[in-house]
VEXDREN-2710 file (C-alpha; in Angstrom, 1 decimal):
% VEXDREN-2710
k/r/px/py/pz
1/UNK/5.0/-41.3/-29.2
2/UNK/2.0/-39.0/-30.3
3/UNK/2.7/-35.3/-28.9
4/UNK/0.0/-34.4/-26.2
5/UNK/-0.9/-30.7/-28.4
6/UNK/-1.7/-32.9/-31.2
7/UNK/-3.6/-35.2/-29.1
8/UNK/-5.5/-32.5/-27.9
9/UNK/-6.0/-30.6/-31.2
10/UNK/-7.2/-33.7/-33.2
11/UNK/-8.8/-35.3/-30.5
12/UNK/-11.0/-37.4/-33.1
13/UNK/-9.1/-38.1/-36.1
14/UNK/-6.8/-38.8/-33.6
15/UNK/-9.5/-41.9/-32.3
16/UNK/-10.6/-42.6/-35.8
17/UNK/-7.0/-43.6/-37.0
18/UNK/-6.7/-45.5/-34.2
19/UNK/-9.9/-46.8/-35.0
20/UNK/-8.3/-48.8/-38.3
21/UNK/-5.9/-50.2/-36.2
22/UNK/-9.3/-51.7/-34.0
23/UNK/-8.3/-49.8/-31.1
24/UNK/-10.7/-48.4/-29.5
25/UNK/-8.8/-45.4/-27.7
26/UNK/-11.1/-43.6/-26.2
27/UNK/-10.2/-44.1/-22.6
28/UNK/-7.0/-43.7/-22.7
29/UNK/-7.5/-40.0/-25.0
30/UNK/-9.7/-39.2/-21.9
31/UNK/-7.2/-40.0/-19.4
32/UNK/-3.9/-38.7/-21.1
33/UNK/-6.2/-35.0/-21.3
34/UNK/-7.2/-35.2/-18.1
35/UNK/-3.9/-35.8/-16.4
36/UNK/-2.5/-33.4/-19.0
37/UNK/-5.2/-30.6/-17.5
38/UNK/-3.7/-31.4/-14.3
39/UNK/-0.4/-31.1/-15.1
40/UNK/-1.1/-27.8/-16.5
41/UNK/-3.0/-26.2/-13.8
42/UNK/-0.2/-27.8/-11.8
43/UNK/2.6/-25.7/-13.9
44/UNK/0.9/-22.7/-13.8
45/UNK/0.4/-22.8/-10.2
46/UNK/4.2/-23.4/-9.7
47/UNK/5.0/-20.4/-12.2
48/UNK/2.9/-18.6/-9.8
49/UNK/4.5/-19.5/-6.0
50/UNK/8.1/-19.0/-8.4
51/UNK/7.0/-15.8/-9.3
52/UNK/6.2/-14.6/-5.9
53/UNK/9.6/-16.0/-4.4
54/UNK/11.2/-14.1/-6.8
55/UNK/9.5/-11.1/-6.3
56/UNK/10.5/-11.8/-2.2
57/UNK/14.1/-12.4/-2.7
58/UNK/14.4/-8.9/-4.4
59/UNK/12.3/-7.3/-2.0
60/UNK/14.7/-8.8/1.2
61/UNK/16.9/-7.7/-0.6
62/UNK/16.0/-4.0/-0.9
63/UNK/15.1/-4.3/2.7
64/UNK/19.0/-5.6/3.7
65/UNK/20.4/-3.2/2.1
66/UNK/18.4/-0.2/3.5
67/UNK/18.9/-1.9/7.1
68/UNK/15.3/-3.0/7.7
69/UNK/16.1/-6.6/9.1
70/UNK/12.8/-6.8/10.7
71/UNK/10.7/-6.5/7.7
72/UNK/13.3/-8.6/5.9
73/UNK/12.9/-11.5/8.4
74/UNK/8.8/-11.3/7.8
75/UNK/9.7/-11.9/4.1
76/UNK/12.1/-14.7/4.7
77/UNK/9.4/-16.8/6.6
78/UNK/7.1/-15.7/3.4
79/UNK/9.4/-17.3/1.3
80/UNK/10.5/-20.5/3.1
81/UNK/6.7/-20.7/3.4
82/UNK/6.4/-20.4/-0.7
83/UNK/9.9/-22.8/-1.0
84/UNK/7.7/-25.9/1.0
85/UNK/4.9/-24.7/-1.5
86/UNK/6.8/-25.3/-4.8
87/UNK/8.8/-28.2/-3.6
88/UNK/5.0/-30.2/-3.2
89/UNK/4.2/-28.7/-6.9
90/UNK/7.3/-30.4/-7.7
91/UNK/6.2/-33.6/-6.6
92/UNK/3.5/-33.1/-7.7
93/UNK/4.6/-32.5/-11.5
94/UNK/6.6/-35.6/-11.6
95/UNK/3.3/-37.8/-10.0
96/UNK/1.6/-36.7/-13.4
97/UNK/4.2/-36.7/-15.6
98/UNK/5.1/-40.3/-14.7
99/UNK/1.3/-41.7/-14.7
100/UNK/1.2/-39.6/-18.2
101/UNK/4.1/-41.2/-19.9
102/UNK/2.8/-44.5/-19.6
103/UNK/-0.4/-44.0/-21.4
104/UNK/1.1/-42.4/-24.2
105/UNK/4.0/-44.9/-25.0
106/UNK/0.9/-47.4/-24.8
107/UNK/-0.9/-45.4/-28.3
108/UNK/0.3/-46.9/-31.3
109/UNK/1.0/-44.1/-34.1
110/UNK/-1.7/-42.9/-35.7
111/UNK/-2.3/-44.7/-39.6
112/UNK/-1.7/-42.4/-42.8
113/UNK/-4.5/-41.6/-44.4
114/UNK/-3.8/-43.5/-47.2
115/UNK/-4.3/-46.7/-44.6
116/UNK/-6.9/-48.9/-45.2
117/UNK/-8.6/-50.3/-41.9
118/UNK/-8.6/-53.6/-41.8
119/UNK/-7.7/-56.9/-38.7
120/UNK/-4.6/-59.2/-40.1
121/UNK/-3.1/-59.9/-43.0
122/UNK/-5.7/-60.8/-45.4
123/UNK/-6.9/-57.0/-45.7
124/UNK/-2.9/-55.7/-46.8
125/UNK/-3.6/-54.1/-50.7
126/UNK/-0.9/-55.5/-53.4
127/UNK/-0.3/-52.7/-54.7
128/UNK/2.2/-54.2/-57.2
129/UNK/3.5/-57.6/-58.5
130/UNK/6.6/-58.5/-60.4
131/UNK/9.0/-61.3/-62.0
132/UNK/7.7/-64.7/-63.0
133/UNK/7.7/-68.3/-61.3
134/UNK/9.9/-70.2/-62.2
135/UNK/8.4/-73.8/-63.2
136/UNK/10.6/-76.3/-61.1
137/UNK/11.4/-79.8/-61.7
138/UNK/9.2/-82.6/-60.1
139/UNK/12.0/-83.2/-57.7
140/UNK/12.4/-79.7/-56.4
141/UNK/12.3/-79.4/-52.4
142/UNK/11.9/-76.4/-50.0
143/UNK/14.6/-74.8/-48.3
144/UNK/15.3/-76.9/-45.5
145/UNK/15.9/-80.0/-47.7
146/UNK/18.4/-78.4/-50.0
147/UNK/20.5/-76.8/-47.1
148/UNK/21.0/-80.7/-46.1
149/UNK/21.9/-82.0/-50.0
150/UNK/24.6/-79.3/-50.4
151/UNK/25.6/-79.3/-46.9
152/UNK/25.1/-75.4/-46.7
153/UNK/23.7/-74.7/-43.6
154/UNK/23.7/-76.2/-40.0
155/UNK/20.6/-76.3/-37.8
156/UNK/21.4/-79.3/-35.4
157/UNK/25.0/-77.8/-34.8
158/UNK/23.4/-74.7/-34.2
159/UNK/20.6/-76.0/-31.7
160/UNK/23.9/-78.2/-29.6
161/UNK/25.6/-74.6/-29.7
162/UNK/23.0/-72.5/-29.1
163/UNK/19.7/-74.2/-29.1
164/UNK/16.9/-73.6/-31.8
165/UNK/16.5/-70.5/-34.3
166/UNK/20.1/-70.0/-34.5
167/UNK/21.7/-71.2/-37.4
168/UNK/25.4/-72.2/-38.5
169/UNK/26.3/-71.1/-42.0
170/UNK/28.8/-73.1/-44.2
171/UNK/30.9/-73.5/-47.0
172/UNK/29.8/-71.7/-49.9
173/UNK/26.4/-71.1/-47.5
174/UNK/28.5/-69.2/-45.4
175/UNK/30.2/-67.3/-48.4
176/UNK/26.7/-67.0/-50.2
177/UNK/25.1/-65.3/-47.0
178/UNK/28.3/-62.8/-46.9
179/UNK/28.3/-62.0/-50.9
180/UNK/24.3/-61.1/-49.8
181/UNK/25.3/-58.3/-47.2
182/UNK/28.4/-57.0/-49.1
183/UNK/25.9/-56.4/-52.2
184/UNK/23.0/-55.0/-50.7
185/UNK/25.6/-52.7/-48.6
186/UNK/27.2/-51.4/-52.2
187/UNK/23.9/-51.0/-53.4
188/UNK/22.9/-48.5/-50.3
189/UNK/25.8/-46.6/-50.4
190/UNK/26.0/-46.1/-53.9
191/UNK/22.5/-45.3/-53.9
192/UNK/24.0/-42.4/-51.4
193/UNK/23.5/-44.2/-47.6
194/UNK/26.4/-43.6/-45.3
195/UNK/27.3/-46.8/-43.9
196/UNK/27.6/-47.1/-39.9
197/UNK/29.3/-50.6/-38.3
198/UNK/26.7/-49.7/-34.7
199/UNK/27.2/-51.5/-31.5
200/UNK/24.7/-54.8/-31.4
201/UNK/23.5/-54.0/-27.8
202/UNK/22.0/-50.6/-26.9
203/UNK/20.4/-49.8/-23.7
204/UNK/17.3/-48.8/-22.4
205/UNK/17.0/-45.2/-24.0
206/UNK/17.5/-46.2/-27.2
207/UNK/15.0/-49.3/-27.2
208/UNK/12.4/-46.8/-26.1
209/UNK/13.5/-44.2/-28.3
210/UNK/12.6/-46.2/-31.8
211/UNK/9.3/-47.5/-30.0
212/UNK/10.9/-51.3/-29.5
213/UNK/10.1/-50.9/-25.7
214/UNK/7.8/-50.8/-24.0
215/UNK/5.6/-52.1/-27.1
216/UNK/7.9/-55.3/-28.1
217/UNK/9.4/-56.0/-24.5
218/UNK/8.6/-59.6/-24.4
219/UNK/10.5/-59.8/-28.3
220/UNK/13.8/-58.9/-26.7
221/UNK/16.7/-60.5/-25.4
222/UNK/17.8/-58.5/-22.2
223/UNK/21.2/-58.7/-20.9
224/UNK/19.7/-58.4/-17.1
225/UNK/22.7/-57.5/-15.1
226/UNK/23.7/-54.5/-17.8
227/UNK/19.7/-53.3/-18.1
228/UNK/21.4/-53.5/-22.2
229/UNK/18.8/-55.4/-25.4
230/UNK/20.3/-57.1/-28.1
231/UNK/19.4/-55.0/-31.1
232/UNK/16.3/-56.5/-32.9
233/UNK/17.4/-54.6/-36.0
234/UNK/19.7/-52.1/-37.0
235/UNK/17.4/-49.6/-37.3
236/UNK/17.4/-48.9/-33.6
237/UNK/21.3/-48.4/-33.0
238/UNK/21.5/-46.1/-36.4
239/UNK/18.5/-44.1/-35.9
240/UNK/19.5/-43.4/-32.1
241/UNK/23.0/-41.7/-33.4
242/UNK/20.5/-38.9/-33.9
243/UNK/18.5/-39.1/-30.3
244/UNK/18.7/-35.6/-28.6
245/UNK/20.3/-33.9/-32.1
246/UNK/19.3/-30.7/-33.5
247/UNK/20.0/-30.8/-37.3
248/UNK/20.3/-28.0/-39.3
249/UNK/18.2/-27.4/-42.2
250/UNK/20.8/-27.8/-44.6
251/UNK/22.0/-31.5/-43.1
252/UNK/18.4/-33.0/-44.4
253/UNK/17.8/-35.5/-45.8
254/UNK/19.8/-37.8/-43.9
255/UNK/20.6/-41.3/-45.1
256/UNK/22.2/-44.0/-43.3
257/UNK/23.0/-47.9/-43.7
258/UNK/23.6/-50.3/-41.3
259/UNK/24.6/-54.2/-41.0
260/UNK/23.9/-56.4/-37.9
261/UNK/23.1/-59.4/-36.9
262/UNK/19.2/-59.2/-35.6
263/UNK/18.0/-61.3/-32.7
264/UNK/14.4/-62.1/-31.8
265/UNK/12.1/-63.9/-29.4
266/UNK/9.4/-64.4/-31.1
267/UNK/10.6/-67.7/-33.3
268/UNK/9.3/-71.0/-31.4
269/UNK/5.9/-71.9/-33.1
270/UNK/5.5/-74.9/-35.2
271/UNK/4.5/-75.7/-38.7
272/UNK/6.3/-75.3/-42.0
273/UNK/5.9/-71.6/-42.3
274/UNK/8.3/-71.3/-39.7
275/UNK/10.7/-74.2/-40.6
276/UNK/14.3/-73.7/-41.7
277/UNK/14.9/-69.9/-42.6
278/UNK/11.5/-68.7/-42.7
279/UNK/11.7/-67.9/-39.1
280/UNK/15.2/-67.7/-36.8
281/UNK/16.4/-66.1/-33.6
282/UNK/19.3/-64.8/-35.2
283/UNK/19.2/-63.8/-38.5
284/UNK/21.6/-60.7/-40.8
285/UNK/20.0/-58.0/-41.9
286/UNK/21.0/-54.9/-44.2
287/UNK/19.1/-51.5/-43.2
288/UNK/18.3/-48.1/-44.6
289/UNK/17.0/-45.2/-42.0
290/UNK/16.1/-41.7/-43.7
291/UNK/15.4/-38.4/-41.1
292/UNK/13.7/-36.3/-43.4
293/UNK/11.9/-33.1/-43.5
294/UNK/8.1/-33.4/-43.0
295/UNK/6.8/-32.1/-46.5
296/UNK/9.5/-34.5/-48.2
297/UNK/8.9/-37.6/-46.2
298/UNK/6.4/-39.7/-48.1
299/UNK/8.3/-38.7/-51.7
300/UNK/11.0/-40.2/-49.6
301/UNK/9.4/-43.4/-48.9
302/UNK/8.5/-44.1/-52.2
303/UNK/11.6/-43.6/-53.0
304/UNK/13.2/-46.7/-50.9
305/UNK/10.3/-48.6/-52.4
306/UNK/12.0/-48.4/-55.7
307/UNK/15.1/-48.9/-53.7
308/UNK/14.1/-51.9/-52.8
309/UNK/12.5/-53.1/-56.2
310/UNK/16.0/-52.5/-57.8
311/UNK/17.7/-55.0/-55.4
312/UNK/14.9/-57.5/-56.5
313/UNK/14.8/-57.0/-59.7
314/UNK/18.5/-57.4/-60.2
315/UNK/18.3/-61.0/-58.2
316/UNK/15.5/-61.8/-60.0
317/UNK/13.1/-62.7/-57.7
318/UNK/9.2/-62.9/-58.1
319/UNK/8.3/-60.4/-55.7
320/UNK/5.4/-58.1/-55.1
321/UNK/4.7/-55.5/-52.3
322/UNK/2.1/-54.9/-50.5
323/UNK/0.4/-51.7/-48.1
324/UNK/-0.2/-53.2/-44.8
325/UNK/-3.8/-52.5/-43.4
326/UNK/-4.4/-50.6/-39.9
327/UNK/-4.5/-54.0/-38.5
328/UNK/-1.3/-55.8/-39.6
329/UNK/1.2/-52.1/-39.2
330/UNK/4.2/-52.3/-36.6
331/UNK/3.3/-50.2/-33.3
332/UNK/5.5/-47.0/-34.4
333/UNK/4.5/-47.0/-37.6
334/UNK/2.1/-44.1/-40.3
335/UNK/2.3/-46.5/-43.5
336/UNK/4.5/-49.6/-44.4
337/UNK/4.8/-51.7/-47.3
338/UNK/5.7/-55.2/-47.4
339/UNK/7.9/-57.3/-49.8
340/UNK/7.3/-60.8/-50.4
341/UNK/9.5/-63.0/-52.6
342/UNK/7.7/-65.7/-53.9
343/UNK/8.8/-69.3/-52.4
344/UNK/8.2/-71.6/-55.6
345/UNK/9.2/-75.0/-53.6
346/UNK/6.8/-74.0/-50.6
347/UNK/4.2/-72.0/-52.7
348/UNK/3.6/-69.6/-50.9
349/UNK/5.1/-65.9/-50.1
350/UNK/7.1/-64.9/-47.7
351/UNK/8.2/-61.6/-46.3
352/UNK/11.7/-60.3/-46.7
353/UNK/11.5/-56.4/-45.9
354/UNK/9.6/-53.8/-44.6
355/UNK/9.5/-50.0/-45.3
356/UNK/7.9/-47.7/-43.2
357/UNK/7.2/-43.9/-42.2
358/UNK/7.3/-42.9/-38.8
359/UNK/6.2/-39.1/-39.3
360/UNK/7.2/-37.9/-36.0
361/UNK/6.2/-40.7/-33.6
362/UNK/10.0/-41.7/-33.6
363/UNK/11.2/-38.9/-33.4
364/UNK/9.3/-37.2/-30.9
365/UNK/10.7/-40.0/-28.2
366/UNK/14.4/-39.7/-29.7
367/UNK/13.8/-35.6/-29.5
368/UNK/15.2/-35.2/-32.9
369/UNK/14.6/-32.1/-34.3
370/UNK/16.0/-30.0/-37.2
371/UNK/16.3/-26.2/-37.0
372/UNK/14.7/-24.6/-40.4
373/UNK/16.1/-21.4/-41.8
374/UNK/14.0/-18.8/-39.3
375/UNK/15.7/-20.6/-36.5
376/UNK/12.8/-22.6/-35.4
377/UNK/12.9/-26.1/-34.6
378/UNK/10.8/-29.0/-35.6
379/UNK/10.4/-32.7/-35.1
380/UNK/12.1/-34.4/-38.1
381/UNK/10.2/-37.7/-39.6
382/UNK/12.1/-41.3/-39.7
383/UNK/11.7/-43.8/-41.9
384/UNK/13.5/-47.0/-42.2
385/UNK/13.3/-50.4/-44.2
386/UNK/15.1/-53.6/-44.7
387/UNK/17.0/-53.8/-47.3
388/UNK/17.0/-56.7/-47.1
389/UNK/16.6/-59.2/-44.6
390/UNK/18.9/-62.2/-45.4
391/UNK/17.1/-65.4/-44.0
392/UNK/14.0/-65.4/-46.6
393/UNK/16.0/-63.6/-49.6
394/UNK/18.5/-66.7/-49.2
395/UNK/15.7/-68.8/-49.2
396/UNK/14.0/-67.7/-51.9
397/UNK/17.3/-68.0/-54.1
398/UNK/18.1/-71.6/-52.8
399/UNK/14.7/-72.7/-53.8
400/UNK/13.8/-70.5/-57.0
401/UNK/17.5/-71.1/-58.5
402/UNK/17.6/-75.0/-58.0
403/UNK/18.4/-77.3/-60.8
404/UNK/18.8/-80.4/-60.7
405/UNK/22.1/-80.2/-61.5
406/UNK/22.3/-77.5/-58.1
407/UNK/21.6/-74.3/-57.1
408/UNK/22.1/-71.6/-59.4
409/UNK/24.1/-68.0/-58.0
410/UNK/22.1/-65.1/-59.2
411/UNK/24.4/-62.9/-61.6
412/UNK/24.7/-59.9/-59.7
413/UNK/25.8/-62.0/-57.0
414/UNK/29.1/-63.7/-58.3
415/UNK/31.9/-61.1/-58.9
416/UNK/30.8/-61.4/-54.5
417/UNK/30.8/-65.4/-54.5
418/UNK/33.0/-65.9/-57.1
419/UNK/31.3/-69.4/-58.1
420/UNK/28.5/-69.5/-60.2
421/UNK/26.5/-72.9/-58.3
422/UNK/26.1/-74.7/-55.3
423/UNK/26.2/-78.3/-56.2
END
């Protein structure tokens, strides 16, 4: 959520970042001040009817003890009079401050400057490209037809269980998909992330508090008659251990891991860039979530880039990353890059993480604040990525690592799988 001072002091950068995200902000900039003028002129008239009651009560008091009962009765009627007058300013605070909140948990954070404008997809920069593509045989097939052949992976049994998008894993699928999660936790934690095993429901605080509601509502599975979401990623559990914190200087930077299960809405639209794993319900993911000092948050994200470069490199992927436009950035977010692995058997590229810098939009929902060495706090910055996101890594492997003698098990993988082929 963008703070109201900074609103108000960058009224038009504010609008021009907005601006490469092809929102047109204007209105709601106008409104948010204007309720916020209200609210203030509303404040101060309460500081002044509390003043004056204050000022009463010692006066009656002065008066009681001297023995002037009279004149301390006149007062008394003052200030009941002034206790009906705050009570309305009361009401009145609240009125503004909950027509207020809704306009600004409806403004997207504001794009880095580095952020190109731009509407979808097409305008992301690739900023860098890596590995090389593997030349298959002539009988090579995507995903979903290997998963069958080896008997890996169960999508019918998951759709009579469950019903599409959730998946039943297998065999050496199953052990594959768990040698996945075990490496990519070793390689946080030894990269220096704490690992946290985080509940996979969290209610409605916490949902608001990393920006999932009220912006992805409709994305969300709710649990109705516990008001509790089923997490969308791990990100929101691990970085709401820190809602309502006050760290001290000295505890930044923090670094945390996470694995969960992820579930999602938004699978259910046909065509084969959404068949088999390349879009799910329920899918594992790995996360990393930094809270980091201002000044040291962008070094910081360029650092889980390389993070993440290291996983790929060491499964050998083709891969290349990408800076998302205005136009194609998640609702919290101030910059994200994209990693694609490259999908020989269904040419084309497909998306297995996302790292992003929140600056302070996160943070200034969660109030998460660090206290620097004068004793003054400050909003801390969040950042998080996917490191990694199993459905489309597994993919990716499955189809890049067939032979026709089977699939292949990436090196780095086996001391996990302890088979080198799926066949």
């Amino acid at each position: 959520m963008l703070q109201t001072t900074y609103i108000r002091e960058n009224t038009s950068k504010v609008l021009a970042a907005l601006a490469k995200r092809n929102i047109d902000a204007t209105k709601t900039v106008e409104e948010i001040l204007a309720l916020d003028d209200n609210r203030k002129a509303t404040q101060l008239a309460l500081d002044e009817v509390l003043t004056q009651a204050n000022a009463l009560a010692k006066d009656i008091g002065n008066l009681m003890k001297s023995g002037e009962n009279a004149k301390a009765q006149i007062l008394k009627e003052k200030t009941a009079h002034l206790k009906e007058e705050s009570k309305k300013l009361y009401e009145k605070l609240d009125e503004l401050q909950a027509a207020l909140l809704p306009l600004l948990y409806s403004l997207p954070n504001t794009p880095a400057d580095k952020v190109v404008p731009g509407k979808s997809a097409d305008d992301n920069e690739v900023v860098f490209t890596s590995g090389i593509i593997p030349e298959l045989s002539a009988d090579a097939v995507p995903h979903w037809d290997l998963i069958k052949k080896y008997d890996i992976i169960d999508f019918e049994l998951g759709t009579k269980i469950t019903g599409p998008g959730f998946p039943i894993y297998k065999g050496k699928g199953a052990k594959l998909q768990r040698a996945l999660i075990s490496y990519f936790l070793d390689k946080n934690i030894d990269a220096g992330y704490q690992e946290f095993q985080v509940p996979h429901l969290v209610n409605e605080a916490s949902a608001y508090g990393t920006g999932q509601l009220p912006d992805k509502e409709g994305q969300m599975y709710h649990a109705v008659k516990d008001d509790l979401y089923l997490i969308p990623t791990a990100e929101v559990p691990v970085t709401n251990i820190f809602r309502d914190v006050i760290l001290k200087s000295n505890e930044l930077p923090v670094l945390a891991t996470g694995y969960t299960p992820c579930f999602r809405r938004e699978a259910g639209s046909w065509g084969a860039h959404v068949r088999g794993l390349n879009r799910l319900h329920q899918f594992d993911k790995v996360e990393i979530v930094r809270i980091e000092k201002p000044e040291n948050s962008y070094a910081a994200l360029e650092g889980m880039v390389e993070h993440v470069k290291e996983i790929l490199e060491e499964l050998k992927l083709p891969y290349r990353i990408l800076r998302l436009c205005g136009g194609d950035m998640g609702f919290a977010s101030a910059m994200t890059y994209d990693f694609e692995v490259y999908s020989t058997a269904q040419g084309r590229w497909l998306e297995i993480s996302s790292v992003s810098n929140f600056e302070t939009f996160q943070s200034n929902r969660l109030k998460l604040r660090y206290r620097d060495e004068d004793g003054k706090n400050h909003l801390a910055h969040t950042l998080n990525g996917s490191s990694l996101a199993l459905p489309r890594v597994l993919a990716g492997i499955l189809e890049n690592y067939q032979t026709p003698n089977g699939i292949v098990i990436p090196e780095v993988l086996r001391k996990y799988t302890g088979f080198d082929i799926i066949s």
